[in-house]
N, CA, C and O atoms as a printed pandas DataFrame, in Angstrom:
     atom_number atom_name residue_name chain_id  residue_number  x_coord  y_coord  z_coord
0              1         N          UNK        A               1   -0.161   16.016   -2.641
1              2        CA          UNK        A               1   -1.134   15.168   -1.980
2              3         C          UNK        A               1   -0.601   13.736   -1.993
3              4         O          UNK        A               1   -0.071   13.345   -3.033
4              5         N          UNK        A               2   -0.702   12.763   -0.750
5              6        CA          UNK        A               2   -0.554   11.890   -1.025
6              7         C          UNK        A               2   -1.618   10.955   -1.078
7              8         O          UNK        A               2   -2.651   11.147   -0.436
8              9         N          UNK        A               3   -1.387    9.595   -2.054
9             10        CA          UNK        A               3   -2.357    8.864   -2.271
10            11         C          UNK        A               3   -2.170    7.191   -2.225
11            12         O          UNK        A               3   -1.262    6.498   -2.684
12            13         N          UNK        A               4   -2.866    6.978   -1.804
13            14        CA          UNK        A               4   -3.061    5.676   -1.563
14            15         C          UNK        A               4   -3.430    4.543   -2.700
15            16         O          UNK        A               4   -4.436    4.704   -3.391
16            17         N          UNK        A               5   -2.752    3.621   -2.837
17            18        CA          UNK        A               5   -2.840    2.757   -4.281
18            19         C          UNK        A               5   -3.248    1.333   -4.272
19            20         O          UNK        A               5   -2.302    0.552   -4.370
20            21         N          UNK        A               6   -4.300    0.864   -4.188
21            22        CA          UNK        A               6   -4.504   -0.557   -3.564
22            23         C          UNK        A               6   -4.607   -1.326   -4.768
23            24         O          UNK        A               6   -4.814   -0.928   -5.914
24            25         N          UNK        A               7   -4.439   -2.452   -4.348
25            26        CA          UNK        A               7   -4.896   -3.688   -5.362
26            27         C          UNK        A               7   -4.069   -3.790   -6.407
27            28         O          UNK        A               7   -4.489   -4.038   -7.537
28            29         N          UNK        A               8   -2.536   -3.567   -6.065
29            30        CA          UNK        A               8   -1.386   -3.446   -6.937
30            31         C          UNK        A               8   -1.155   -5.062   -7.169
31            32         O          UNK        A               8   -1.055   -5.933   -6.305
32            33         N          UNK        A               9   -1.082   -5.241   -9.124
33            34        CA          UNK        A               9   -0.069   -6.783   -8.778
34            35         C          UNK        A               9    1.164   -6.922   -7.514
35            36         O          UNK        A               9    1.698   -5.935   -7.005
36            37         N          UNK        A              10    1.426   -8.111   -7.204
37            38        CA          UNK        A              10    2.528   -8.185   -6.567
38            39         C          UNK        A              10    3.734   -8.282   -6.698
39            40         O          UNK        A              10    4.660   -8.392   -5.895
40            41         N          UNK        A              11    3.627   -8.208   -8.393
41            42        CA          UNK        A              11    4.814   -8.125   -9.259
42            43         C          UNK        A              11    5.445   -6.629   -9.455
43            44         O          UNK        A              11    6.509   -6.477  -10.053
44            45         N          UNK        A              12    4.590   -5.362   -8.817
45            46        CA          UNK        A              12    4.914   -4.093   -8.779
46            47         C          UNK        A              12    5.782   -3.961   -7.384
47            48         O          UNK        A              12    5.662   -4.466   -6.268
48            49         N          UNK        A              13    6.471   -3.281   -7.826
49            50        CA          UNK        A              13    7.678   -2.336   -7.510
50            51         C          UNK        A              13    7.729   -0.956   -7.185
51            52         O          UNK        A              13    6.684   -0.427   -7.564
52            53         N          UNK        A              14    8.367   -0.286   -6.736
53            54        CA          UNK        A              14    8.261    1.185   -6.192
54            55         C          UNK        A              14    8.647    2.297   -7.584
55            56         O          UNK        A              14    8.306    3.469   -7.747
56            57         N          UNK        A              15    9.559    1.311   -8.538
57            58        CA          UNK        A              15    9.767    1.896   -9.789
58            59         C          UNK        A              15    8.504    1.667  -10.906
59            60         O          UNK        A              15    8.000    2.316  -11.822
60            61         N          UNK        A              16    8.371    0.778  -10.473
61            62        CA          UNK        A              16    6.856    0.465  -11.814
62            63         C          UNK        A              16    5.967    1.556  -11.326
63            64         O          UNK        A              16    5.380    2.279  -12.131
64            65         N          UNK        A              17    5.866    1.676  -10.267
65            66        CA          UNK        A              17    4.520    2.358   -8.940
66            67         C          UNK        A              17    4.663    3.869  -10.100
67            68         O          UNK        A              17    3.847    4.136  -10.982
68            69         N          UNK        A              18    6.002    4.726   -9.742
69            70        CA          UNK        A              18    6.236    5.954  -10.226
70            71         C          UNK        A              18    6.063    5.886  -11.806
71            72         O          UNK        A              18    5.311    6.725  -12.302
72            73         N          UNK        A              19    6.665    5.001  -12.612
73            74        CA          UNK        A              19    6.223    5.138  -13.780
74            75         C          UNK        A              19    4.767    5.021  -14.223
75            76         O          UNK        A              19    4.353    5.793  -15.088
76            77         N          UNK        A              20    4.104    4.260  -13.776
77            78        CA          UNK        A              20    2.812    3.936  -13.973
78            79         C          UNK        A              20    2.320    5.593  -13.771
79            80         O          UNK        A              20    1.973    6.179  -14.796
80            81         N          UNK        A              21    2.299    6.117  -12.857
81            82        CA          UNK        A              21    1.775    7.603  -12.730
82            83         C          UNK        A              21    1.834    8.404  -13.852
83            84         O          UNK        A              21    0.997    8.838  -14.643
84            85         N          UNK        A              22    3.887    8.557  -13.634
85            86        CA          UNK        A              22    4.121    9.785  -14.835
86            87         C          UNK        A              22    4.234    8.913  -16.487
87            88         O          UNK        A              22    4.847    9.404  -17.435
88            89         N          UNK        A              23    3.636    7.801  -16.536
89            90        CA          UNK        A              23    3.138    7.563  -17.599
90            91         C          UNK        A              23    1.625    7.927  -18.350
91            92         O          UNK        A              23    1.191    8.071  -19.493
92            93         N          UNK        A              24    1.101    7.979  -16.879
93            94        CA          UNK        A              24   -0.227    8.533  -17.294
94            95         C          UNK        A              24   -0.600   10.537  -17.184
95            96         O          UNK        A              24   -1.635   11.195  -17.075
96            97         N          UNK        A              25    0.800   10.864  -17.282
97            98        CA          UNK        A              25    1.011   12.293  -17.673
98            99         C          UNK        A              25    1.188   13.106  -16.021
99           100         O          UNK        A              25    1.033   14.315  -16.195
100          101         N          UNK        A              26    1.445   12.803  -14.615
101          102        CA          UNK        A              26    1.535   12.857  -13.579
102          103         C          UNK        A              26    3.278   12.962  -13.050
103          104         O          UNK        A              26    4.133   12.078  -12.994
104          105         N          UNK        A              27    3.342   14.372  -12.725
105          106        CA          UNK        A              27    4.286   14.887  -11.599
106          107         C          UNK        A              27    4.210   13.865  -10.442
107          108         O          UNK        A              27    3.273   13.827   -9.644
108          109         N          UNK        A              28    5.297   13.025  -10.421
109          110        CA          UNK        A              28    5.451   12.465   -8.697
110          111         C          UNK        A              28    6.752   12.763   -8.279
111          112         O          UNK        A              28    7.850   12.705   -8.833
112          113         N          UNK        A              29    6.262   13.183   -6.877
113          114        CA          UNK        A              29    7.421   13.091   -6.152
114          115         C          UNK        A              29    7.859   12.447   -5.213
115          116         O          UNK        A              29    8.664   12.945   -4.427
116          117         N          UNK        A              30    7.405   11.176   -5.103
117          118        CA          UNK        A              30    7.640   10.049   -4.241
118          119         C          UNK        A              30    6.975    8.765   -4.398
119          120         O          UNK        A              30    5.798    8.935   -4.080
120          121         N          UNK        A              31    7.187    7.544   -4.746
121          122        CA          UNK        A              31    6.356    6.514   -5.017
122          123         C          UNK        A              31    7.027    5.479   -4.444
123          124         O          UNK        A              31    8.221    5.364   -4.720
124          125         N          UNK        A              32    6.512    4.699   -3.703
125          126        CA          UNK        A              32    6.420    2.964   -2.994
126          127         C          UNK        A              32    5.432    2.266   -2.600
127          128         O          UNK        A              32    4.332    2.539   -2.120
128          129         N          UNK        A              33    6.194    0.935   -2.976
129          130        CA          UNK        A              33    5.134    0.338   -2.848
130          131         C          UNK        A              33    5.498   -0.601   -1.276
131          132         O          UNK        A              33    6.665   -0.776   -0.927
132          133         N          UNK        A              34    4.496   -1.050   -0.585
133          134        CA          UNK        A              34    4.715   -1.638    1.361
134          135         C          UNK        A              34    5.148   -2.695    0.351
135          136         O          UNK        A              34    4.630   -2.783   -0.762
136          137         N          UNK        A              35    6.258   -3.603    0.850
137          138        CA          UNK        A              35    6.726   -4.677    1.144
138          139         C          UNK        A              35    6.931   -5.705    2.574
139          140         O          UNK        A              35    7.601   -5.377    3.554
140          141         N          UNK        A              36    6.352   -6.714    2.455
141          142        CA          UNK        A              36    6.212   -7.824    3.567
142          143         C          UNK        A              36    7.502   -7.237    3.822
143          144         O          UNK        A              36    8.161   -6.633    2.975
144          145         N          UNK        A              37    7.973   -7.512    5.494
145          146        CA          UNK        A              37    9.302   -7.205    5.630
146          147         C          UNK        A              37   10.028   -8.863    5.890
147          148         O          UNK        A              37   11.257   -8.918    5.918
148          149         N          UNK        A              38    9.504   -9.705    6.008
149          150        CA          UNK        A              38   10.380  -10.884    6.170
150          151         C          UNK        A              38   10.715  -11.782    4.524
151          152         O          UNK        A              38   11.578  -12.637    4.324
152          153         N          UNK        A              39    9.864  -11.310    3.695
153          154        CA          UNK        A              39   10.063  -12.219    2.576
154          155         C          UNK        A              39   10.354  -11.060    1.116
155          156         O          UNK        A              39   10.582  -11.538    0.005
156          157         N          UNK        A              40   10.308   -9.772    1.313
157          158        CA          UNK        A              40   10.524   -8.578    0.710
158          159         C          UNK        A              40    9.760   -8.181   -0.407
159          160         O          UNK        A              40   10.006   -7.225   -1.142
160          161         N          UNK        A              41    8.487   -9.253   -0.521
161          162        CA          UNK        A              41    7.341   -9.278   -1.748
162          163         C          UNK        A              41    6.142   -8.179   -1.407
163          164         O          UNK        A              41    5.677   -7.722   -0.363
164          165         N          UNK        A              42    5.944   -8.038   -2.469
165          166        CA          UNK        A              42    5.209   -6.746   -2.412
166          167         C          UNK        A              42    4.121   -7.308   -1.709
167          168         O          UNK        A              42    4.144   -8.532   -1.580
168          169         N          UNK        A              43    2.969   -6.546   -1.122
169          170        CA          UNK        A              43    1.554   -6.253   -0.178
170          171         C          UNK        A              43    0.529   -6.206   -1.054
171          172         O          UNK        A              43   -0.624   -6.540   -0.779
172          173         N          UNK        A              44    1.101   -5.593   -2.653
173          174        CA          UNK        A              44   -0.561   -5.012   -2.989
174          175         C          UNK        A              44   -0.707   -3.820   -3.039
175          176         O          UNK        A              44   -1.420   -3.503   -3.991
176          177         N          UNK        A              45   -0.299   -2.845   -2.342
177          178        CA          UNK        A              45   -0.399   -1.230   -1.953
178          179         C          UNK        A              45    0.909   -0.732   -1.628
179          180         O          UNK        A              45    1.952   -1.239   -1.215
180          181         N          UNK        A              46    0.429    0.706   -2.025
181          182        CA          UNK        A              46    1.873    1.481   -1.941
182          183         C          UNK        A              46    0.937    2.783   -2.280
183          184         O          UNK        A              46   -0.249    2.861   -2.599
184          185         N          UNK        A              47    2.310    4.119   -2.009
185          186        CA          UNK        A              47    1.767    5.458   -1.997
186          187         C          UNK        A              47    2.337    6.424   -3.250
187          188         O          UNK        A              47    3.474    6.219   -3.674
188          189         N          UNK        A              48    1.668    7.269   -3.705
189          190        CA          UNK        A              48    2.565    7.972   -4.254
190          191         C          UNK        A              48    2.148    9.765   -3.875
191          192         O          UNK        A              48    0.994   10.069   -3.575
192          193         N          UNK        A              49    2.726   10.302   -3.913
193          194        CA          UNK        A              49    2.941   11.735   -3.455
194          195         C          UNK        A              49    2.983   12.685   -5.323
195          196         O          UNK        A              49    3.707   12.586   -6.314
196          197         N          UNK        A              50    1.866   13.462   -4.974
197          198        CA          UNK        A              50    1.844   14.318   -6.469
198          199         C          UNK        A              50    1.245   15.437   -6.251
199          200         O          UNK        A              50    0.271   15.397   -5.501
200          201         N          UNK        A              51    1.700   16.902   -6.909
201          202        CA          UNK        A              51    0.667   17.516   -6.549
202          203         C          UNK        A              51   -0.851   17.642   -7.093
203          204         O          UNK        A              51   -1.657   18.356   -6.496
204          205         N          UNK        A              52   -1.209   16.900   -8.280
205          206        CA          UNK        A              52   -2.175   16.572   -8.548
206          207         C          UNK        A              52   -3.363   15.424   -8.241
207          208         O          UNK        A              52   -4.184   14.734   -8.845
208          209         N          UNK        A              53   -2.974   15.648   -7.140
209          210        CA          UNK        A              53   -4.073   14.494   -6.751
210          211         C          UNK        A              53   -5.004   14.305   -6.849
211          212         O          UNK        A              53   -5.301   13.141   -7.121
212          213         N          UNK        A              54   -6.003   15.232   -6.708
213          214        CA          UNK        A              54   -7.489   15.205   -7.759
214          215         C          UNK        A              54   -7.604   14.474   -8.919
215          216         O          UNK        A              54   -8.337   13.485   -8.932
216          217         N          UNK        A              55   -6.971   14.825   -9.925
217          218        CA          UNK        A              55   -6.761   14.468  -10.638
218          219         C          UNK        A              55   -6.225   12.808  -11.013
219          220         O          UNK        A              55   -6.647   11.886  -11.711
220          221         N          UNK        A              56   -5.386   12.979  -10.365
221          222        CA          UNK        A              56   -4.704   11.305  -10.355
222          223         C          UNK        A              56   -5.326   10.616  -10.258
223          224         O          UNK        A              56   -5.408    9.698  -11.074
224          225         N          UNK        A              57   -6.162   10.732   -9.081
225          226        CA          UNK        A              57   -6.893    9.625   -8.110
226          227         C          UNK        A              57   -8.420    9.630   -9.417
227          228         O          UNK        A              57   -8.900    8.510   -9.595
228          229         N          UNK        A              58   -8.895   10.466   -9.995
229          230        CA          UNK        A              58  -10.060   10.631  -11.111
230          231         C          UNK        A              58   -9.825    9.694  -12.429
231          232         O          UNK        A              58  -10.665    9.132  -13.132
232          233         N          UNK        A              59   -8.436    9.715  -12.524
233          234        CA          UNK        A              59   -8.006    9.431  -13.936
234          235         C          UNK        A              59   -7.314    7.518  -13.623
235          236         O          UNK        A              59   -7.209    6.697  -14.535
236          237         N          UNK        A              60   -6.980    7.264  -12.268
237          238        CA          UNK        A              60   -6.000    6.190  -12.104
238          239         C          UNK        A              60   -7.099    5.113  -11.631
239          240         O          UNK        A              60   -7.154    3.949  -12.028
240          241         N          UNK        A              61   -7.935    5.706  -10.735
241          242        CA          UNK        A              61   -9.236    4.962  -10.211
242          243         C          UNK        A              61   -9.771    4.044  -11.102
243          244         O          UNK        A              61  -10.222    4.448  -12.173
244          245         N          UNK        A              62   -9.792    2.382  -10.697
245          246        CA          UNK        A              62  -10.073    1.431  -11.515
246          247         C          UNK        A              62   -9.295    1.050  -12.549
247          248         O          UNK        A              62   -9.658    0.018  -13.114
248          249         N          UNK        A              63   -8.270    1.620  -12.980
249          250        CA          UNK        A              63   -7.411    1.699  -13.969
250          251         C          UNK        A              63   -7.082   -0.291  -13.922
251          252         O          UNK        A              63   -6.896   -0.905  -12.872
252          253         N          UNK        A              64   -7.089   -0.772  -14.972
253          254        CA          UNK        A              64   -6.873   -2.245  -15.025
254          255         C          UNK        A              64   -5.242   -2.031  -14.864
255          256         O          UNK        A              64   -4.777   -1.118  -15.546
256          257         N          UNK        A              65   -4.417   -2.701  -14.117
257          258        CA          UNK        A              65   -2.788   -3.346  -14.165
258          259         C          UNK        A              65   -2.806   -4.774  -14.126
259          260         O          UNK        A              65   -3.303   -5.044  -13.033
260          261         N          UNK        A              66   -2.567   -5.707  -14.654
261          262        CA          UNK        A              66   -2.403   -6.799  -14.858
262          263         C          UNK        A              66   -3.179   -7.131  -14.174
263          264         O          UNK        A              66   -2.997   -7.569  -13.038
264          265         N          UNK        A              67   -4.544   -6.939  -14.919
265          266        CA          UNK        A              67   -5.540   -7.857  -14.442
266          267         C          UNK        A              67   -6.580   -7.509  -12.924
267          268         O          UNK        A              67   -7.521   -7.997  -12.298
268          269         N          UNK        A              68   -5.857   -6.594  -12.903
269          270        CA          UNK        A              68   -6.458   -6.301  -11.286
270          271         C          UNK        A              68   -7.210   -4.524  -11.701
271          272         O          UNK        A              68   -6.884   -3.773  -12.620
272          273         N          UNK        A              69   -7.883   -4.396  -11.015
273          274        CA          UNK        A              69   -8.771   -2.753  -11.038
274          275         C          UNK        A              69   -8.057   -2.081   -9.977
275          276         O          UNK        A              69   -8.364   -2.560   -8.885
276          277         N          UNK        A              70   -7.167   -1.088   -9.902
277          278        CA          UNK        A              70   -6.691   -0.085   -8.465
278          279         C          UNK        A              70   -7.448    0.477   -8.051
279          280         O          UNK        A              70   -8.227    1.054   -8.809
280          281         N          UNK        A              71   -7.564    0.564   -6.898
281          282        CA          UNK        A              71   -8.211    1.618   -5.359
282          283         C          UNK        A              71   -7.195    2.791   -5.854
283          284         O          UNK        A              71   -6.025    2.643   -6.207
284          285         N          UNK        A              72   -7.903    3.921   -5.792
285          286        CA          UNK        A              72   -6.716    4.997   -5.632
286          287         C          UNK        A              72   -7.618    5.969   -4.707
287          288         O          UNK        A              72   -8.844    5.856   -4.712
288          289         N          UNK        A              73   -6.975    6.895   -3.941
289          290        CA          UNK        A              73   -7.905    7.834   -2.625
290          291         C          UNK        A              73   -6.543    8.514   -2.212
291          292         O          UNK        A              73   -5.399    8.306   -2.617
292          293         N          UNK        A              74   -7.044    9.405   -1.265
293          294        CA          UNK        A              74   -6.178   10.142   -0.557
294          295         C          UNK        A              74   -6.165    9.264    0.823
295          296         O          UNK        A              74   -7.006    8.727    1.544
296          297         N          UNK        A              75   -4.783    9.415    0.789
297          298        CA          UNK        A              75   -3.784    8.628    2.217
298          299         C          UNK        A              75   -4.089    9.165    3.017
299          300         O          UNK        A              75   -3.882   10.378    2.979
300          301         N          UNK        A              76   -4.883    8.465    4.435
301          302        CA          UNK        A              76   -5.203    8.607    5.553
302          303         C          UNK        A              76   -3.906    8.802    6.487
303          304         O          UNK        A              76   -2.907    8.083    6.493
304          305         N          UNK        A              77   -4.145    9.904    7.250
305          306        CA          UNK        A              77   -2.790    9.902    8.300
306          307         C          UNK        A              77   -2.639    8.749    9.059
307          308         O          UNK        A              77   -3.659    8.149    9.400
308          309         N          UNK        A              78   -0.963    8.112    9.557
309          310        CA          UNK        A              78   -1.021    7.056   10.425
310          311         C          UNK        A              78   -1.731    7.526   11.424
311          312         O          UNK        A              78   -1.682    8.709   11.759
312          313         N          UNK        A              79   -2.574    6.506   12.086
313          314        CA          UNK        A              79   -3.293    7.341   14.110
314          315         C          UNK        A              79   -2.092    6.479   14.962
315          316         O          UNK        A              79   -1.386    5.492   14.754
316          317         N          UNK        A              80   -2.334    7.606   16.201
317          318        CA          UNK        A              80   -0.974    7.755   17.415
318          319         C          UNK        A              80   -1.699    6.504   17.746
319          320         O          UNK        A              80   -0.838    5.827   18.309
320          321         N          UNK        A              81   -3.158    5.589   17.705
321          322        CA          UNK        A              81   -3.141    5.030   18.898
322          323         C          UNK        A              81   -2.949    3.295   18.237
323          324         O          UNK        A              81   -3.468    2.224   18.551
324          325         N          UNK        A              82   -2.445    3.500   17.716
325          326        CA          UNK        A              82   -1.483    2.461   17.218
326          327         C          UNK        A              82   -2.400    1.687   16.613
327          328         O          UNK        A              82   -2.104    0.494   16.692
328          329         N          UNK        A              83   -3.699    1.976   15.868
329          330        CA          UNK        A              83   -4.011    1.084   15.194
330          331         C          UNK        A              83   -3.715    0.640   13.684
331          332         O          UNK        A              83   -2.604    0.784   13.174
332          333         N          UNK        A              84   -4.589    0.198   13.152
333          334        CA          UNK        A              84   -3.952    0.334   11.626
334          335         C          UNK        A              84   -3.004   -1.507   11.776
335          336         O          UNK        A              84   -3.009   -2.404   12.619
336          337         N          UNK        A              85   -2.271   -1.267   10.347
337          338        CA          UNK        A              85   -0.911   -2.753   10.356
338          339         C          UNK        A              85    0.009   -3.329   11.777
339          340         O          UNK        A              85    0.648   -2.781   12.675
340          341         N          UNK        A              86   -0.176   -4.090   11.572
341          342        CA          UNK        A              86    0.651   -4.409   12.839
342          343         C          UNK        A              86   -0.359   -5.460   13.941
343          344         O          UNK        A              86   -1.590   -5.427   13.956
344          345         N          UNK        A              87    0.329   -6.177   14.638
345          346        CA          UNK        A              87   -0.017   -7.442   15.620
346          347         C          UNK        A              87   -0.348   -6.381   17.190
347          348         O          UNK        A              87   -0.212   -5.196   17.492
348          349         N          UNK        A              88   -0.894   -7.776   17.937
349          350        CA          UNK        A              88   -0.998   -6.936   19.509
350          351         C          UNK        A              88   -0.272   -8.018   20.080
351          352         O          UNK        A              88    0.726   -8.415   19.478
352          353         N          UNK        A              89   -0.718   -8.725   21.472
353          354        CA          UNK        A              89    0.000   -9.682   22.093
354          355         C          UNK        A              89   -0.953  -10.879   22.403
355          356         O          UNK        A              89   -2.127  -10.772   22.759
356          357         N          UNK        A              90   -0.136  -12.234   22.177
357          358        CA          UNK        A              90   -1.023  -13.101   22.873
358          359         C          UNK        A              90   -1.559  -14.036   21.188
359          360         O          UNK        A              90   -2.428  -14.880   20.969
360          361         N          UNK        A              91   -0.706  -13.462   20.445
361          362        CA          UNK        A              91   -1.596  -14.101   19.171
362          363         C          UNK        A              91   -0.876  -15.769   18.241
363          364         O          UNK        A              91   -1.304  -16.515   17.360
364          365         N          UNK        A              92    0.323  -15.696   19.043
365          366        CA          UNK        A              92    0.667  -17.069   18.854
366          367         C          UNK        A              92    2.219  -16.770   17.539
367          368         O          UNK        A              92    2.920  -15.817   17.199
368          369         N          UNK        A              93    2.119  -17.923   17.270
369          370        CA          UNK        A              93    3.215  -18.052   16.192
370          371         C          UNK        A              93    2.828  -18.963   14.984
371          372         O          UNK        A              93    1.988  -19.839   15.189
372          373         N          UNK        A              94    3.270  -18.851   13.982
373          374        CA          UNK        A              94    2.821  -19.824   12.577
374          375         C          UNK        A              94    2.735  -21.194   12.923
375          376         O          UNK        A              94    2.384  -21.898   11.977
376          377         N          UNK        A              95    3.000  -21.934   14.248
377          378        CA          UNK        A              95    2.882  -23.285   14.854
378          379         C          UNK        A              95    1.803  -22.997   15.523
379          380         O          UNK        A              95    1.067  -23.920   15.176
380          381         N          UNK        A              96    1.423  -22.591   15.978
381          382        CA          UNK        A              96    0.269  -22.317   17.112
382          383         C          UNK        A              96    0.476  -22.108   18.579
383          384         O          UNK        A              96   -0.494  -22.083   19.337
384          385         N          UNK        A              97    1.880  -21.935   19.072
385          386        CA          UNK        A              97    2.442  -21.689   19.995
386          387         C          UNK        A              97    1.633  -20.010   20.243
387          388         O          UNK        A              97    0.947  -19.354   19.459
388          389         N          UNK        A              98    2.103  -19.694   21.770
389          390        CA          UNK        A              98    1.507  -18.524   21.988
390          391         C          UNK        A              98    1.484  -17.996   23.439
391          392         O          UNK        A              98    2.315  -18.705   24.008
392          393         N          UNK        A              99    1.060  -17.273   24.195
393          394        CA          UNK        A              99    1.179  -17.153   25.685
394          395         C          UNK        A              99    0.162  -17.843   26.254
395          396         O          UNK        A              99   -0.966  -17.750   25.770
396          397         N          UNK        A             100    0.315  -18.330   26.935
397          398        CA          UNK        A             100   -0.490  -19.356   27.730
398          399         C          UNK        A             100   -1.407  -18.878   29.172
399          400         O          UNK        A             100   -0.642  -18.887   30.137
400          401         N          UNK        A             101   -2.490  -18.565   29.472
401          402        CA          UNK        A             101   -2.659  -18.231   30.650
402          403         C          UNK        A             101   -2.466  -19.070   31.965
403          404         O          UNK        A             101   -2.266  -20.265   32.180
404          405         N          UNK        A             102   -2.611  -17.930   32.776
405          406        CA          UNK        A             102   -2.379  -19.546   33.924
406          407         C          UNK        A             102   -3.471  -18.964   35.263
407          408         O          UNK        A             102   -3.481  -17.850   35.788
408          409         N          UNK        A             103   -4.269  -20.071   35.534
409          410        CA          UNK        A             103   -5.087  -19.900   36.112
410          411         C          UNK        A             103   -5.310  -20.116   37.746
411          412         O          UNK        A             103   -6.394  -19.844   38.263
């Protein structure tokens, strides 16, 4: 099952992510955490893949990590219609530049 991990310090890592699990007695077989892609710092969230997921998500839920309480749930599939992370058009740039209409 995979699961969804929110409210990660930003000091976590894809290696902390997996230990944190099979520290708490948990088979994983895949753990990361999303990283911003322009500055390579962690998001906050990341996934891990176990077959105990019931379980995980019972036992990890609220779990304090430096200070913070985790979201843990089962990972929603990406949807085809492109919603979810990610920009649309027309929304400018960190200056305020942007497409301009013309009338």
């Amino acid at each position: 099952m995979k699961l969804f991990v929110g409210n990660l310090p930003f000091t976590m890592d894809s290696e902390g992510l997996r230990r944190l699990f099979e520290d708490a007695g948990f088979q994983v077989d895949s753990a990361s955490v999303v990283e911003d892609r322009m500055t390579q710092r962690s998001r906050g969230f990341g996934f891990v893949e176990t077959p105990q997921g019931d379980e995980a998500i019972e036992a990890m839920s609220q779990k304090t990590i430096g200070g913070r309480a985790l979201t843990v749930n089962e990972a929603r599939p990406k949807s085809d219609n492109g919603g979810g992370f990610g920009g649309g058009r027309g929304r400018g740039d960190r200056n305020g530049g942007g497409r301009r209409e013309r009338y």
